[in-house]
N, C-alpha and C positions, 0 to 999 in steps of 0.2 A: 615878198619884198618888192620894193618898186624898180621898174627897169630902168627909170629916166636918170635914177644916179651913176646906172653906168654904160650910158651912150657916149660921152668924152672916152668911155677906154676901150672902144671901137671892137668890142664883143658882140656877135649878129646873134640875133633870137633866137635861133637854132641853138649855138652854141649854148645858152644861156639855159635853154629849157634841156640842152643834156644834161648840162652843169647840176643844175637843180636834181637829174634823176641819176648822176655819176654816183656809180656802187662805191662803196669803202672795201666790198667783197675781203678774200683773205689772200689777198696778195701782198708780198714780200716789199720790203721799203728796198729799194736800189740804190744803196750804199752801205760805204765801207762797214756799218754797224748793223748790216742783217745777217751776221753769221749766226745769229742767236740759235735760228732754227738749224739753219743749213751745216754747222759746223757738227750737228750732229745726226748729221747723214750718217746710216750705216752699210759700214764695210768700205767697198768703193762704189757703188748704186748712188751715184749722184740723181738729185731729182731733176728729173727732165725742163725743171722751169729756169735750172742756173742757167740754159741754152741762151743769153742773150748778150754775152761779151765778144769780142772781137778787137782783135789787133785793129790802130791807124793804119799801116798800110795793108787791110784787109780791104779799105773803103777806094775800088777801082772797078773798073769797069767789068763784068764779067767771073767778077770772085762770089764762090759759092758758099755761104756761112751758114752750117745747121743755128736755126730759131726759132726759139717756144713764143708763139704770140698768142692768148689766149683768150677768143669774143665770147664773151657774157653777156648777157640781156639787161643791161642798162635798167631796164622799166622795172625787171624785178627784185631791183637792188636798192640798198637804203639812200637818202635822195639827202642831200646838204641840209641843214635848216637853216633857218632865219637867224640873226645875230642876237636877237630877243629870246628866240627859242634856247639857241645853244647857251647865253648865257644864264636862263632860267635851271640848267638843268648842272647838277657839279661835276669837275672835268680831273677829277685826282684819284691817282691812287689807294689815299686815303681812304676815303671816299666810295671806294669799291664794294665795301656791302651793303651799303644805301641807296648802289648804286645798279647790282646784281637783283635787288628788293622791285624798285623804279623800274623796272625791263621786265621782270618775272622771270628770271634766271637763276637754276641752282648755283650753289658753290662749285661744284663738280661738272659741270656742266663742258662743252666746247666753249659754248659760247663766252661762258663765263674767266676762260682760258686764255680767250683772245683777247678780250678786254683787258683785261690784267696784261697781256705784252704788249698792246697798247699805248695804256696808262704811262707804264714803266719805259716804252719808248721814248712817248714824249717828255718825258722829266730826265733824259739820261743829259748830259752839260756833251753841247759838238764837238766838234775837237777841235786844232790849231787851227786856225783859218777859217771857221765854216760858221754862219749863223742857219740856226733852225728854227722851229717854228709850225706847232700842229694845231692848223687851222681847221676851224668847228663850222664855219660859214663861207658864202662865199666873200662878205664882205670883208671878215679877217684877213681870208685870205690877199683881198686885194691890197688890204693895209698893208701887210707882211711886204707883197712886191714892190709897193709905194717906198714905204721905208729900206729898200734897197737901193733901187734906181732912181729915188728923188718923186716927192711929192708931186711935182708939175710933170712925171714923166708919163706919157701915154705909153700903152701894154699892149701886146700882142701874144697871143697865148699858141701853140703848137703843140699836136699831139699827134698821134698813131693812129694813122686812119684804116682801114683794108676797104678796097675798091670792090674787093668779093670776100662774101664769107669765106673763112677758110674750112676746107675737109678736116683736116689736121693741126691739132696746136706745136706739132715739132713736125719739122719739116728742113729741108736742104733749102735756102734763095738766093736768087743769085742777084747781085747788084745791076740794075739793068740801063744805068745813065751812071754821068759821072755826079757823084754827091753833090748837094747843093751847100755850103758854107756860109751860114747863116751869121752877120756879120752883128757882133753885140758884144758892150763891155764887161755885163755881169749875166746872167741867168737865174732867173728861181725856178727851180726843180719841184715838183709837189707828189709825191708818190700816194697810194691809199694804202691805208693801213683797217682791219679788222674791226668794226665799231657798229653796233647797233643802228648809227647814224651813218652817215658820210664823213670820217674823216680823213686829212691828207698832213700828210709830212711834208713840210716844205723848205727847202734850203738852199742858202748860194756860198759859193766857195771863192775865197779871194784869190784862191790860184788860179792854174790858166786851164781853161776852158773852150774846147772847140767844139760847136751845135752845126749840127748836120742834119738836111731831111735826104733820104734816101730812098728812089725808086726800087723796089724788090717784087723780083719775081718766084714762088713756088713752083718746086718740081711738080705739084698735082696742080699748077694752072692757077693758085690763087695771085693773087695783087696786092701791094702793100704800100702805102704812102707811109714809108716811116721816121721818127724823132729817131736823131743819137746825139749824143755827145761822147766826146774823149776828151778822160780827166787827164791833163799833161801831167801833172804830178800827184804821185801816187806815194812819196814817201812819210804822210803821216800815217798813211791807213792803219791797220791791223795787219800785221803779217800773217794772220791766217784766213786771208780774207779768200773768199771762194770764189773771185776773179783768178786769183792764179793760181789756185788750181785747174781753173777752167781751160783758160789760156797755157797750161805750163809755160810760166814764169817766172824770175825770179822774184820772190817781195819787194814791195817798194823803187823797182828796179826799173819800169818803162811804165808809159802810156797804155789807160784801160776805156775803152772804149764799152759801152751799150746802147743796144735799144730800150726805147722805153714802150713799155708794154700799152697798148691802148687807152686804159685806164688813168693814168696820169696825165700833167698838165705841165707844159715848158713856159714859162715867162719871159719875154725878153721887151724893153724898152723901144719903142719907137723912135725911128730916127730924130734929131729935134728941130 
């Protein structure tokens, strides 16, 4: 795809060329609708990746918050395609043994597995408040953020950076400045979800939303520039959503805060 259509959305080449090799890997979408997997954790052996919730007033100087942040090799992962590409190729449920056929995937297969949660992701209807949207390209994606914050709006994307590899993907860190309060009316959130290709979930919520970058420091020395947000309200979610049990909280009851794992992508509109 050509870069010159999107030097107006002030995305530097860097960015642009991870974009292009950003895994879809098999990481969990970060909202209220990923308990699919997670809800059937067993026993109480929670997986070590729910570690990414924290209370709002968790976010102060010198608070210590165990957090799964997990670095993959970008290069060895499935890279976005072009908007020609993805739309040559079919994107339904339907459509999944033509499409298991297409890939060289058995039925029985993982991979075959994740697809199909996928699929079924992206067709599930958001809930009160929330438009979604799983984007196949990068340029869908930009669409998606456009028709949020307005077509004439410039974009600025934020992610999870780590300043050193880490030893450890769960680890004790500690907040080591005070959060930065990232000043914006809406957000688009873009998670990866499990796809032969690169694809991401992406969504904004009409309620209220507060975007944070956060200095973090590991107990074993690593460094972390990291995305959050805290959903202010929580009361449409799933009451068995696997934030409070994380947090022990009560459902629907306070502010849920996360990081977001390296792999995804924050949206937020340029001043104007």
């Amino acid at each position: 795809m050509g870069s010159s259509g999107f030097v107006s959305w002030c995305i530097s080449i860097s960015l642009l060329l991870a974009l292009m090799s950003a895994q879809a890997g098999y990481a969990r979408k970060i909202t209220h609708r990923q308990d699919m997997e997670e809800s059937s954790m067993a026993g109480h052996n929670m997986d070590p990746s729910v570690n990414i919730y924290f209370k709002i007033n968790d976010l102060k100087i010198g608070k210590t918050i165990p957090v799964y942040l997990h670095s993959k090799n970008l290069s060895a992962s499935p890279h976005l395609l072009s908007r020609e590409e993805a739309k040559s190729i079919p994107f339904s449920s339907k459509k999944l043994p033509q499409l298991l056929d297409f890939f060289s995937f058995s039925k029985d297969s993982t991979q075959a597995k994740a697809m199909e949660y996928t699929l079924k992701q992206c067709e599930l209807e958001p809930i009160k408040g929330e438009t979604g949207f799983c984007a196949t390209s990068l340029e869908s994606m930009l669409d998606f953020a456009r028709s949020v914050f307005g077509l004439d709006s410039g974009l600025k994307v934020l992610t999870t950076t780590f300043l050193k590899k880490p030893s450890v993907f769960l680890q004790n860190y500690t907040v080591l400045n005070m959060p930065k309060q990232i000043s914006a009316s809406r957000m688009v959130a873009c998670h990866t979800l499990p796809y032969p290709y690169a694809v991401f979930y992406c969504h904004s919520q009409k309620s209220e939303n507060r975007l944070f970058q956060v200095s973090l420091g590991g107990e074993n020395g690593d460094r972390v520039e990291a995305s959050a947000v805290c959903h202010m309200d929580t009361s449409q979610w799933d009451i068995d959503h696997v934030s409070f049990r994380v947090l022990k909280i009560k459902p629907r009851s306070s502010p849920v805060c996360h990081f977001f794992p390296p792999d995804n992508l924050v949206w937020v509109p340029l001043p104007a």
